[in-house]
N, C-alpha and C positions, 0 to 999 in steps of 0.2 A: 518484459517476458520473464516467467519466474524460472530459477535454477534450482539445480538435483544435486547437492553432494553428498553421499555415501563417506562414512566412518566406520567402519569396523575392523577389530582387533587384527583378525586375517585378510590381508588386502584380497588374496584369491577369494573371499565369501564376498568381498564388495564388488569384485570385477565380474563374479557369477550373478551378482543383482544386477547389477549396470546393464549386464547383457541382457538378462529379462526385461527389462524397461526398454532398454533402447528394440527390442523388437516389438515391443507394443507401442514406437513412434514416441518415447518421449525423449527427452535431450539430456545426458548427465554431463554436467561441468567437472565434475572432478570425480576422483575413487581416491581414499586418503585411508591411512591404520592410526592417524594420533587424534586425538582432539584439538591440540594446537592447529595441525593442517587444515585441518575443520572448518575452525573459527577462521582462520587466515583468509581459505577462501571463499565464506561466509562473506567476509567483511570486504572482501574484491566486488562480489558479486551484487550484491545490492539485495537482492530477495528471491525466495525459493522455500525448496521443503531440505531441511536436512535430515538424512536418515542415517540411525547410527543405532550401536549395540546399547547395552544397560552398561558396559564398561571397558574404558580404551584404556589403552599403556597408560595416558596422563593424565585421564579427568575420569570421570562417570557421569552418565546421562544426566543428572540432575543439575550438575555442574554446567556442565555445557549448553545446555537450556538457558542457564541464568545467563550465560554469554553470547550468547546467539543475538547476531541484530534484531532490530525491534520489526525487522520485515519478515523476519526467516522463522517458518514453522517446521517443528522436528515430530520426526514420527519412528519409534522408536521399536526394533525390533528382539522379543524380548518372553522368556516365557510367561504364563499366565500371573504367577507368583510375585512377578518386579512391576508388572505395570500400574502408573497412574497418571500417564499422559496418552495423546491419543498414539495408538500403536497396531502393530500388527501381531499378532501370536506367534512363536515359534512353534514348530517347524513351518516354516511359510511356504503359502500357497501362491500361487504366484497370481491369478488371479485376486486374490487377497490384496497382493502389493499391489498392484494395477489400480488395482479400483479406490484405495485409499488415498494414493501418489494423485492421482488424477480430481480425486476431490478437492483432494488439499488446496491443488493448484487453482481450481475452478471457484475455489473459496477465495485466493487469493489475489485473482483476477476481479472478483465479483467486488471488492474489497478497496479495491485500487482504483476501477469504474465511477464507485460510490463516493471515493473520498474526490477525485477529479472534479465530481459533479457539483459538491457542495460549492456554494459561493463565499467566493473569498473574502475574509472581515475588512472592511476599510478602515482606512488609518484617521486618527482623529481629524488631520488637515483635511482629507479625502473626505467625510461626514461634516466637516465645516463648510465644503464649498458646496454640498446640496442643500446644509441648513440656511447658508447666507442666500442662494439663488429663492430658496425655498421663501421666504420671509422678502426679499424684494420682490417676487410673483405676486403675494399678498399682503401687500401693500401698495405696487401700483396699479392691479390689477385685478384687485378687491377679491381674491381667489381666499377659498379658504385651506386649511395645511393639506389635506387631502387631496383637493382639487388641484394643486401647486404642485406637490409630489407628484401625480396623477400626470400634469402637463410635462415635467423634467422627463418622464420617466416613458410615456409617450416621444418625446423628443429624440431623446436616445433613440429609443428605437427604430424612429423614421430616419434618422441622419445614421445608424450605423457606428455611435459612438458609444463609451460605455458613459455610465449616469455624470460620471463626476466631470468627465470632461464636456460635456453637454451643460452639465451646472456651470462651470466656469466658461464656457462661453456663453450663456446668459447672462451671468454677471458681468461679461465686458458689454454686452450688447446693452444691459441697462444701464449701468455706468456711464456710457456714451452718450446716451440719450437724456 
């Protein structure tokens, strides 16, 4: 679940954001006035949208951007003249924040889905025990590399195991024989 922390200089201008959000149902972890605080609970939180002014007591947005965990997107509220990240224009419309906040998130959901999905690189021992299954398939069982792969990976499947451990139970089961 991504989180909301608001940064601005006047904490009353982040407590009046917070409240616009939280009645359009989203959830803000913190309302902070330093940048330090910020990043602090940036770095608690795991990932989110940070929104913050063009310039707090201790940093400015450009700064704190570079410090932001590598999950946390900031959206930076700021008149037309300061921006060049994505942002919302001053005087903000709240509808405005809404619908950006919400993107953000939906990006960063969409982001997290994708990265879940991708299949995890195996480790060189982990690709050694399907190349060695692989090459005893074909050789006792005259398969060729495709077809061997093809059986491993069929196997897996049927047994509910992932590839590697299904390789290496192959190879005790050839070994044995």
């Amino acid at each position: 679940m991504s989180s909301i922390v608001i940064a601005l200089p006047k904490i009353e201008d982040a407590k009046k954001i917070r409240s616009v959000l939280e009645r359009h149902g989203f959830t803000v972890a913190s309302v902070c006035s330093t940048a330090s605080s910020a990043l602090s609970n940036a770095s608690e939180l795991g990932n989110g949208v940070q929104i913050c002014g063009h310039r707090l007591p201790d940093m400015n947005y450009l700064d704190l951007s570079e410090c932001l965990p590598r999950d946390f997107e900031m959206l930076l509220l700021a008149s037309a003249r300061v921006i060049s990240i994505l942002s919302v224009e001053m005087p903000i419309k709240s509808g405005d924040l809404v619908n950006t906040v919400s993107m953000i998130l939906m990006q960063q959901d969409r982001k997290r889905r994708k990265e879940k999905k991708k299949p995890k690189l195996r480790s060189e021992k982990e690709q050694n025990y399907i190349s060695n299954a692989k090459m005893m398939l074909m050789q006792r069982n005259h398969l060729n590399e495709e077809d061997a792969y093809r059986y491993i990976q069929k196997s897996s499947m049927d047994s509910g195991t992932n590839m590697v451990e299904t390789a290496q139970m192959l190879l005790m089961l050839l070994y044995e024989s």
